[in-house]
Structure formats: structure tokens, C-alpha cells
N, C-alpha and C positions, 0 to 999 in steps of 0.2 A: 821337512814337514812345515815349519817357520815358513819358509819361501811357499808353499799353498797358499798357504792361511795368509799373507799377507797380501797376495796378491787376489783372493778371493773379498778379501776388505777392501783394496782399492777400485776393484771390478763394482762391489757393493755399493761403493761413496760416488763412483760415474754414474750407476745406473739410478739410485737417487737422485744425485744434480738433475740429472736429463730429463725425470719426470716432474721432479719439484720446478723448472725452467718451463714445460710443459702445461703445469697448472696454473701457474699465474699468469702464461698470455690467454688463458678461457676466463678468467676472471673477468664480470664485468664492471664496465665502465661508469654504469647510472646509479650515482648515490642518492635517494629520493631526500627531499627534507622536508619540516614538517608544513603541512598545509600544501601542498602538493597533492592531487587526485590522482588516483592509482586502480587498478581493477587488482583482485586478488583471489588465487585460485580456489574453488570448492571442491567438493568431494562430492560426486554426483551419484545418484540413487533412485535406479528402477522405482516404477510402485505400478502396480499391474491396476488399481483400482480407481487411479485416475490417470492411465492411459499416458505413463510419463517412461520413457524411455532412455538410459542410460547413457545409449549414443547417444542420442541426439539432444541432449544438455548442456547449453553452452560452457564449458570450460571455468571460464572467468564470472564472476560477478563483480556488482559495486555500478558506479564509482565509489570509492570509500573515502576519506581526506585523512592524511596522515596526521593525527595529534601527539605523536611523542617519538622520539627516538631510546629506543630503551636502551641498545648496544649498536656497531656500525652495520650490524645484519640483520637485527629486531625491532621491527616496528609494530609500533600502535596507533590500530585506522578507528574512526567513528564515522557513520552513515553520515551522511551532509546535514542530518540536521542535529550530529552530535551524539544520539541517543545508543545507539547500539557501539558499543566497543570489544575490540577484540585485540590480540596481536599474533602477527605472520614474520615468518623468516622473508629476508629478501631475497630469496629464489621464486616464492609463491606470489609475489606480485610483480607487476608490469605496468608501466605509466596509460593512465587514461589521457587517450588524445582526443582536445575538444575539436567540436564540427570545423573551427577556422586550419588547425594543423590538418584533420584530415585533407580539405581542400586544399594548403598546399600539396600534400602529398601527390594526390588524384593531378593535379597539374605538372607535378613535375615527372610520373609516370606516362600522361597522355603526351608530353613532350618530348617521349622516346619513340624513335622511327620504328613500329614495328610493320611487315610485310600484310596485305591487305589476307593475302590465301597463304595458309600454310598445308602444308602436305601433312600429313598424321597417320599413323601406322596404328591399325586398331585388330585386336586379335581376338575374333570369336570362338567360344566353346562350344561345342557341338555334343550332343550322344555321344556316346564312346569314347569319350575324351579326344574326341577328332578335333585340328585345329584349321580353321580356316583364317588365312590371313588378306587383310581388305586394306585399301590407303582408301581415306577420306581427302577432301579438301574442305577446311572447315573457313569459314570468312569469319572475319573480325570482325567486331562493332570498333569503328574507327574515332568515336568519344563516348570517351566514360559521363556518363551523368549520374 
């Protein structure tokens, strides 16, 4: 009975390691600090009476600027001109990239060879749940502006 139980404890102490090994390589990497610009997530909310839609509400707002670190996952943002203050875990924000990092970006994406036509497999629904299957060739726009 001993020899179970002892090997269901060691079985126990692998299968922790392995997840606990697990979670710290998804940990990330970007400690923001304070005075750093950031976008940070909302809570988005239908309203049928001025025609605002749930989907289609962007995710993120802000930019916000970080004024304080309260712990290494708690942060306290104010609106750029200071006035509004709040504080977010660091899962719920994301660095705001200004226009000059975007255009790196967009430069260093248009510096990837991609093929002018691509083939693409697009599957129509039909009545009766019938499925028709079609190949497109879609062309590329060959720069980003």
C-alpha cells in the first residue's frame, strides 16, 4: 500500500514539474515601465440606440502612459494629459506602437518574398447544406502603403 502511494507522489511531483516547466516558457517577456505608452483592453458593450455593436468594437483603447508601477503585474495608466487614472493587470495591456515602429514593421514585412498569385481553396454553402468547393487565385498587392 506504502509502495502506491509513494509512487502516486512521485508520479504527482513529475506531473507538476512538467507543467510548472510549461508555464514559465508562456510567460512574457515585455516588462512595461513607467512613462511608456501602452493600449489596454475594454470591456465592450452593445447599445442598440446608438447603433454600436459589440463585435465590431475595437478591443484595445488608449494610448494610456504608464504612471506608476504598483507590483511587477500592476499597473497604473493616465490618459496623455494625466487626468483620467486607472490601474490594469499586465495581461490587459499591450505596448502602443508609434507611427515610426509601425513603418519599420510594414518595411520589414514588404521585404518578405511573397508569390504574386496564390491559389486559395474557398468553400461555398449552398441550400441543403450542399457544399461546393471552388479554388480562387487571389493576386497580391505587391506594396504595402
Amino acid at each position: 500500500m506504502q509502495e502506491k502511494v509513494l509512487k502516486a507522489y512521485v508520479r504527482m511531483k513529475e506531473k507538476t514539474a512538467k507543467r510548472n516547466k510549461r508555464r514559465k516558457n508562456i510567460s512574457s517577456k515585455w516588462k512595461p515601465q513607467v512613462g511608456d505608452l501602452v493600449l489596454a483592453k475594454c470591456q465592450a458593450v452593445s447599445d442598440a440606440v446608438d447603433g454600436i455593436t459589440k463585435k465590431f468594437v475595437r478591443p484595445y483603447n488608449g494610448p494610456w502612459k504608464i504612471t506608476q508601477v504598483i507590483n511587477p503585474t500592476t499597473y497604473e495608466v493616465a490618459n496623455e494629459q494625466g487626468k483620467i487614472k486607472t490601474v490594469f493587470n499586465q495581461k490587459a495591456i499591450k505596448p502602443y506602437l508609434t507611427s515610426m515602429e509601425l513603418k519599420k514593421y510594414i518595411s520589414v514585412l514588404t521585404a518578405i518574398k511573397v508569390p504574386e498569385v496564390i491559389p486559395c481553396l474557398c468553400i461555398i454553402s449552398g441550400l441543403w447544406s450542399c457544399k461546393v468547393v471552388v479554388f480562387y487565385n487571389i493576386r497580391l498587392r505587391s506594396k504595402i502603403e
